[in-house]
DSSP file (Angstrom, degrees, kcal/mol; ACC not computed):
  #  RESIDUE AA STRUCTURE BP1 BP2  ACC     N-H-->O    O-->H-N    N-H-->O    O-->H-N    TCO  KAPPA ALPHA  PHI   PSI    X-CA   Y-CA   Z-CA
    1    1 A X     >        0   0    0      0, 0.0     4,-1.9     0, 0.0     5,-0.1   0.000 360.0 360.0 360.0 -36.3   58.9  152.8  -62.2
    2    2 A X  H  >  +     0   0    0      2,-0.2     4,-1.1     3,-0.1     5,-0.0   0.541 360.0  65.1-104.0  20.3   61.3  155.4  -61.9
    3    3 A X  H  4 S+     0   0    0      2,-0.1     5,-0.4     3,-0.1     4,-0.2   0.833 110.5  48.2 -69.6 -90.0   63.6  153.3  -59.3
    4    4 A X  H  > S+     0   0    0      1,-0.2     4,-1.7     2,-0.2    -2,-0.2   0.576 112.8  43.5 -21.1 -51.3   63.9  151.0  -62.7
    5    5 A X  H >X S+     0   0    0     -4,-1.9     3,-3.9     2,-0.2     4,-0.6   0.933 117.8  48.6 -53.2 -74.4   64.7  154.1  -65.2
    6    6 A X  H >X S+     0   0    0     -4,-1.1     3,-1.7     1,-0.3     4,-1.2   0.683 110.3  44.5 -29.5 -89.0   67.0  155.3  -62.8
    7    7 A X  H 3> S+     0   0    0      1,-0.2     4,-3.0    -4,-0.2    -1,-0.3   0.675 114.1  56.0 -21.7 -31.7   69.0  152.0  -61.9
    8    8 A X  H <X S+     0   0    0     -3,-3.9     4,-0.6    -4,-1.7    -1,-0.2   0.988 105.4  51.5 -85.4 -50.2   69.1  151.5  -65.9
    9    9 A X  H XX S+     0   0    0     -3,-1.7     4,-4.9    -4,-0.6     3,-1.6   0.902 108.4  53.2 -18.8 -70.5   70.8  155.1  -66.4
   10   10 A X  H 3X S+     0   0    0     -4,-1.2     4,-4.5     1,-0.2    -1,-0.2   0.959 112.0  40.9 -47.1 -59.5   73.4  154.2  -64.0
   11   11 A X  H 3< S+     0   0    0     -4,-3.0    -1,-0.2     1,-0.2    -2,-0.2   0.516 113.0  55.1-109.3  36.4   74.3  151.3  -65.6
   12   12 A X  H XX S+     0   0    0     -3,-1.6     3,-1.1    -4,-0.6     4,-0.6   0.759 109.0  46.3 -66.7 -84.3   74.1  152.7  -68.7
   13   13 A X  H 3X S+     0   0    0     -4,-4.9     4,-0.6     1,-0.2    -2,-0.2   0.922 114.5  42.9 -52.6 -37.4   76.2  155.4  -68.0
   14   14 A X  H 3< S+     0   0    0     -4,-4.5     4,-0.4    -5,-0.5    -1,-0.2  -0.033  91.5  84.2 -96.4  48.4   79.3  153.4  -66.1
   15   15 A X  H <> S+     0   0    0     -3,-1.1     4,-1.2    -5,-0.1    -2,-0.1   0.825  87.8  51.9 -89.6 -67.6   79.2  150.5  -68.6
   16   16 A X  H  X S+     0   0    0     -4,-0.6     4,-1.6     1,-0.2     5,-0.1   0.861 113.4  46.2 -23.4 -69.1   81.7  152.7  -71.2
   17   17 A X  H  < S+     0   0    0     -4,-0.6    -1,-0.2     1,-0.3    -2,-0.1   0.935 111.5  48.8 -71.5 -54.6   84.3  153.3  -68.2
   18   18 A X  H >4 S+     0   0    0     -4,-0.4     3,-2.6     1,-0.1    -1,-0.3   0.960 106.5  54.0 -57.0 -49.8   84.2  149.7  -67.0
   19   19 A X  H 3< S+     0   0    0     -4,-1.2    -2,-0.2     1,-0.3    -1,-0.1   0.893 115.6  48.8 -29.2 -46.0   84.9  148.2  -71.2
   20   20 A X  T 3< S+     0   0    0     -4,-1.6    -1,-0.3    -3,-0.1     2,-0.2  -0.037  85.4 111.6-107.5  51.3   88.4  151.0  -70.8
   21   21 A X  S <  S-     0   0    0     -3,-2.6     2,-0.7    -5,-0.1    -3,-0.0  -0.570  79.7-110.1 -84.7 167.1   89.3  149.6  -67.6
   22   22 A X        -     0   0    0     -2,-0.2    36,-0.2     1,-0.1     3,-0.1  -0.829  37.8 -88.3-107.8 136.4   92.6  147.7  -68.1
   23   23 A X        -     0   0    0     -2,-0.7     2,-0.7     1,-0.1    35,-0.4   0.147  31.5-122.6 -43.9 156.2   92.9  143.8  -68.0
   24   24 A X        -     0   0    0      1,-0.2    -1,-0.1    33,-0.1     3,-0.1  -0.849  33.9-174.2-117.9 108.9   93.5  142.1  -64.9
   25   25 A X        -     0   0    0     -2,-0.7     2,-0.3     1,-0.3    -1,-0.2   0.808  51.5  -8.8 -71.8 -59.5   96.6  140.4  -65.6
   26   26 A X        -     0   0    0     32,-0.3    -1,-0.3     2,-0.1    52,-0.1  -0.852  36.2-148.1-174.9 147.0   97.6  138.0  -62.7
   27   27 A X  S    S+     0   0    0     -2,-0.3    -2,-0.0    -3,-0.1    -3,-0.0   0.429  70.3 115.0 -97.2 -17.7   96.4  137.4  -59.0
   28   28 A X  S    S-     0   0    0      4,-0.1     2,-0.3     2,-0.1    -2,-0.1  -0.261  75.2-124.6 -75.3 148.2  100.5  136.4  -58.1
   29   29 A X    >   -     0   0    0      1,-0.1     3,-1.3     4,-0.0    -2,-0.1  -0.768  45.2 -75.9 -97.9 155.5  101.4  139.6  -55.4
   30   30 A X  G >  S+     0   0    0     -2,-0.3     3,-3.0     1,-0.3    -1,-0.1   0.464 123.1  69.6  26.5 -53.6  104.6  141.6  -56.8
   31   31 A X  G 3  S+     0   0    0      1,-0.3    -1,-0.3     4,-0.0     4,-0.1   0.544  96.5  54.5-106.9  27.0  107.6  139.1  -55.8
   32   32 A X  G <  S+     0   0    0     -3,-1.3     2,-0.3     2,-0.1    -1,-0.3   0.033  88.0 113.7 -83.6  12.6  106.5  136.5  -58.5
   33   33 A X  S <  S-     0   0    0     -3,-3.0     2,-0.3     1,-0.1    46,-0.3  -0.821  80.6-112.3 -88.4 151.7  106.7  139.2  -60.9
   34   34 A X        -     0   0    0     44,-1.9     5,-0.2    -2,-0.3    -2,-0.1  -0.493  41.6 -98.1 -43.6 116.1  109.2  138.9  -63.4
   35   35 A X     >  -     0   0    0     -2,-0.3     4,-2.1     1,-0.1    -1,-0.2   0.039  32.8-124.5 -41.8 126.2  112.0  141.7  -62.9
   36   36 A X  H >> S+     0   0    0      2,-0.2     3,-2.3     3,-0.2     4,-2.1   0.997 110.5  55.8 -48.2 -69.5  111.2  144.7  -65.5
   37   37 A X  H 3> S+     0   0    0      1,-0.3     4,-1.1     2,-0.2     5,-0.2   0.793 111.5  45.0 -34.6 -71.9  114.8  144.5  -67.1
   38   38 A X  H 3> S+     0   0    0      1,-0.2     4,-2.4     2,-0.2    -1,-0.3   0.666 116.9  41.6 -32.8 -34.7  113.9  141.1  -67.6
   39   39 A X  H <X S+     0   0    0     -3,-2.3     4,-2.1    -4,-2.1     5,-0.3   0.967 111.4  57.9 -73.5 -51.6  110.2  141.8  -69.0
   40   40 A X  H  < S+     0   0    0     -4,-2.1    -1,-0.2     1,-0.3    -2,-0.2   0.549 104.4  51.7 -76.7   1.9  111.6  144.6  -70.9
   41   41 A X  H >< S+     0   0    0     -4,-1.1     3,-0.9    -5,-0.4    -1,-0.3   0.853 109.3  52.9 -65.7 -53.8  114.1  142.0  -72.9
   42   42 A X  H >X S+     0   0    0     -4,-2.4     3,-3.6     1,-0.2     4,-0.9   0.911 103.7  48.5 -46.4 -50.2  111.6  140.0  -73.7
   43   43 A X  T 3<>S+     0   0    0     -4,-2.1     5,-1.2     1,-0.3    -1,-0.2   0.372 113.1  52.8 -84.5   6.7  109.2  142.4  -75.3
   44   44 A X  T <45S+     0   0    0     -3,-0.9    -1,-0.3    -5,-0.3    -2,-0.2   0.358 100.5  57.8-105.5   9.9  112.0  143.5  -77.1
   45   45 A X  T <45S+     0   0    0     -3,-3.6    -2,-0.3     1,-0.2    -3,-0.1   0.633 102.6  59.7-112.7 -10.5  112.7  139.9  -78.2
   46   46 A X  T  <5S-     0   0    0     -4,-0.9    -1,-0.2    -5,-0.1    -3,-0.1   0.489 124.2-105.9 -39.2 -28.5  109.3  140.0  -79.6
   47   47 A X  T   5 +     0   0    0      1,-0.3     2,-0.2    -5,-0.2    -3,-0.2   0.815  69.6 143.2 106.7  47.5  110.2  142.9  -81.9
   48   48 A X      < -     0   0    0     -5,-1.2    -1,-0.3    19,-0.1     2,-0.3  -0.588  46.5-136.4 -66.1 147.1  108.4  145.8  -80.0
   49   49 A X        -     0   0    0     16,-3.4     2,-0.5    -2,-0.2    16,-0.1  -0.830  23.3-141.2 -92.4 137.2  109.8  149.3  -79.8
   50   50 A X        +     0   0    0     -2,-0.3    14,-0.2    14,-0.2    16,-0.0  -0.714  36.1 159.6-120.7  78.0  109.2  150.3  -76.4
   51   51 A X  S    S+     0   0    0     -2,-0.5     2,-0.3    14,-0.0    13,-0.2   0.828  77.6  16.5 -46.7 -42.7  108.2  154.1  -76.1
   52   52 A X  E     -A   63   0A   0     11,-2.9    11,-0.8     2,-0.0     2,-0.2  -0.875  66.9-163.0-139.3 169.0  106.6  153.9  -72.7
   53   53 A X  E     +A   62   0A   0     -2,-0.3     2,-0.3     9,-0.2     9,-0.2  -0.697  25.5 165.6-163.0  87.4  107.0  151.0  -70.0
   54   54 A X  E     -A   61   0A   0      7,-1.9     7,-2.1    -2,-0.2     2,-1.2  -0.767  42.7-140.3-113.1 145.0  104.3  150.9  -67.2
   55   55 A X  E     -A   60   0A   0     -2,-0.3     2,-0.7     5,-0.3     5,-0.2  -0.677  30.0-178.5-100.6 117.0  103.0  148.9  -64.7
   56   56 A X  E >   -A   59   0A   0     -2,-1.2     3,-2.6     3,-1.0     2,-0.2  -0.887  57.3 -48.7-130.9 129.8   99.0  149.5  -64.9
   57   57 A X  T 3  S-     0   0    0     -2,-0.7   -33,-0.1     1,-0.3   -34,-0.1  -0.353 125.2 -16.6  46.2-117.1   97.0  147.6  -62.2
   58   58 A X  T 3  S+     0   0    0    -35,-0.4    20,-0.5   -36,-0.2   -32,-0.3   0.223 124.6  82.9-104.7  20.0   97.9  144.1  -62.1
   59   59 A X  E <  S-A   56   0A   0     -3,-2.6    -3,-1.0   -36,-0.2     2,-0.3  -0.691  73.2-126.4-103.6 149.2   99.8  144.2  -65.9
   60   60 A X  E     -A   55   0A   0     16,-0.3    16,-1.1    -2,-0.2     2,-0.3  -0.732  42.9-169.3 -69.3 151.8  103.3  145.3  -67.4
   61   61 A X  E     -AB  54  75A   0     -7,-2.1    -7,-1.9    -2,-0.3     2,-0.4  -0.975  11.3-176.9-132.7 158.7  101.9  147.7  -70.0
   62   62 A X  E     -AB  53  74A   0     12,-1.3    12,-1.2    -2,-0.3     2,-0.5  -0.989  12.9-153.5-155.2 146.9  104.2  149.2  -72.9
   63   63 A X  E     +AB  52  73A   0    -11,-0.8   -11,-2.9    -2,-0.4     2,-0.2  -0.990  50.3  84.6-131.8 127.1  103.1  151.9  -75.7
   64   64 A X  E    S- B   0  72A   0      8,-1.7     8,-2.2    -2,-0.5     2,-0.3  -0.972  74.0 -39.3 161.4-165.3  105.2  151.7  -79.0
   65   65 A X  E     - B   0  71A   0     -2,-0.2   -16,-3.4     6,-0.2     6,-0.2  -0.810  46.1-134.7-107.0 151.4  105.6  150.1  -82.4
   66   66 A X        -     0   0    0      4,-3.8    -1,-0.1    -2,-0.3   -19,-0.1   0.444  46.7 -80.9 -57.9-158.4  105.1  146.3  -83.3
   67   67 A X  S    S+     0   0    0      1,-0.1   -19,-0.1   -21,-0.1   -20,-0.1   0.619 133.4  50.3 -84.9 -27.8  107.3  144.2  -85.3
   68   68 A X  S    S-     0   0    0      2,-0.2    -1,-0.1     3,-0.0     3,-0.1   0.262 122.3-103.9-100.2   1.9  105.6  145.9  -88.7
   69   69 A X  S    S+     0   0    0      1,-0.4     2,-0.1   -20,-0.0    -2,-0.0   0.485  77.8 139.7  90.0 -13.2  106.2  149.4  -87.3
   70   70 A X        -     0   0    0      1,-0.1    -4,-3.8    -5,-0.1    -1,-0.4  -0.495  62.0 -90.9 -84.9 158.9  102.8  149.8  -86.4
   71   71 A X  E     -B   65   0A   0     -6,-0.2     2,-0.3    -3,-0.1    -6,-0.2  -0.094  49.5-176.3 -66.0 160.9  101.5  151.5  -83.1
   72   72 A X  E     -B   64   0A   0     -8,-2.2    -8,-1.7    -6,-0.1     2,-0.5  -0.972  28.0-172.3-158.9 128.2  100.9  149.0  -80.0
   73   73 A X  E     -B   63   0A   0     14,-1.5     2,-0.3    -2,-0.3   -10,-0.2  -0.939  27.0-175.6-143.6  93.7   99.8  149.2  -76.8
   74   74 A X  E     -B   62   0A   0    -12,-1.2   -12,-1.3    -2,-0.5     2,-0.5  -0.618  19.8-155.5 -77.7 127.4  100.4  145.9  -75.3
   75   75 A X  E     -BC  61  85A   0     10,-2.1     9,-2.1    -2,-0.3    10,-1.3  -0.953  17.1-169.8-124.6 141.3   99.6  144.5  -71.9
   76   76 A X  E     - C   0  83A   0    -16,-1.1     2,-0.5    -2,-0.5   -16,-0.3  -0.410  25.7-117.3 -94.7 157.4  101.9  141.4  -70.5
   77   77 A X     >  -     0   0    0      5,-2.0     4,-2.4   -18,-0.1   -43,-0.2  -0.904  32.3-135.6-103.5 129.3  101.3  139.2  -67.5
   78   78 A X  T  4 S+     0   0    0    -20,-0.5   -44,-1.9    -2,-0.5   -19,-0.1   0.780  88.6  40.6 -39.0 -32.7  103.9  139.8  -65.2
   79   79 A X  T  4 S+     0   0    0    -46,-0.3    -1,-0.2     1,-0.1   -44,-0.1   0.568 126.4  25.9-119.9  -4.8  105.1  137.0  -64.0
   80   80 A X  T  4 S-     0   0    0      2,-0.2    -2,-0.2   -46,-0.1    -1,-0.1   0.567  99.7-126.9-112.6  12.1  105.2  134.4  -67.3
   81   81 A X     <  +     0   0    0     -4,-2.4    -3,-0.1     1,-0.2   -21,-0.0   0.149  53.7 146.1  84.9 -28.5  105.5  137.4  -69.7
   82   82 A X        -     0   0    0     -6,-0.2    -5,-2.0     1,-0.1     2,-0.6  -0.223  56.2 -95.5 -59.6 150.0  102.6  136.7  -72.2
   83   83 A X  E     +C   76   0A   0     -7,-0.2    -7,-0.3     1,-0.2    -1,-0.1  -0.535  38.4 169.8 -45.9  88.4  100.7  138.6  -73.8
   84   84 A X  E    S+     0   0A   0     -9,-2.1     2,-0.3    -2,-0.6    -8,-0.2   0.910  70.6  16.8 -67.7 -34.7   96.9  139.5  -72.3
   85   85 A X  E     -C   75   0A   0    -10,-1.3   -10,-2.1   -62,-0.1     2,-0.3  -0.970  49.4-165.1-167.5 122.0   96.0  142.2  -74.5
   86   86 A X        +     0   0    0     -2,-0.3     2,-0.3   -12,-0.2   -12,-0.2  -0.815  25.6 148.6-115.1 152.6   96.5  143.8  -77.6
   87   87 A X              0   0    0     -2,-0.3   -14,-1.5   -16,-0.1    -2,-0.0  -0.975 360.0 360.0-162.0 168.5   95.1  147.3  -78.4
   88   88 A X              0   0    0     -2,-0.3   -14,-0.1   -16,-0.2    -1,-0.0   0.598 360.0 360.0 -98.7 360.0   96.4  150.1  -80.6
């Protein structure tokens, strides 16, 4: 019985921390990705303001304002551009 509690604790406690893991964007390794200059044209041809410009895991990621001025924390797939994930 207390194997059981235990195991349920655990994965009880690391459930939160996987949910704010970051999407897993594309399997394609690094030279199918689309060239940053290029990404970062796009997402500005979307209307985004681009504050920050990361690559996190297997995503472009970018923190800034939308097209309506509101805040945005976007993640792209690298290599066609699109959008995976939208978050604020």
């Amino acid at each position: 019985m207390k194997m059981k509690l235990t195991v349920a604790l655990v994965i009880l406690a690391t459930t939160p921390a996987l949910a704010l893991a970051s999407p897993s964007c594309t399997k394609e390794p690094k030279a199918k990705w689309m060239p940053e200059k290029a990404m970062k044209e796009k997402i500005d041809a979307l209307g985004y303001k681009v504050k920050t410009f990361e690559i996190t895991g297997s995503c472009y990621e970018i923190y800034g304002k939308d097209k309506d001025g509101n805040r945005a924390e976007v993640y792209f797939n690298p290599v066609s551009g699109e959008i995976v994930q939208k978050g604020d």
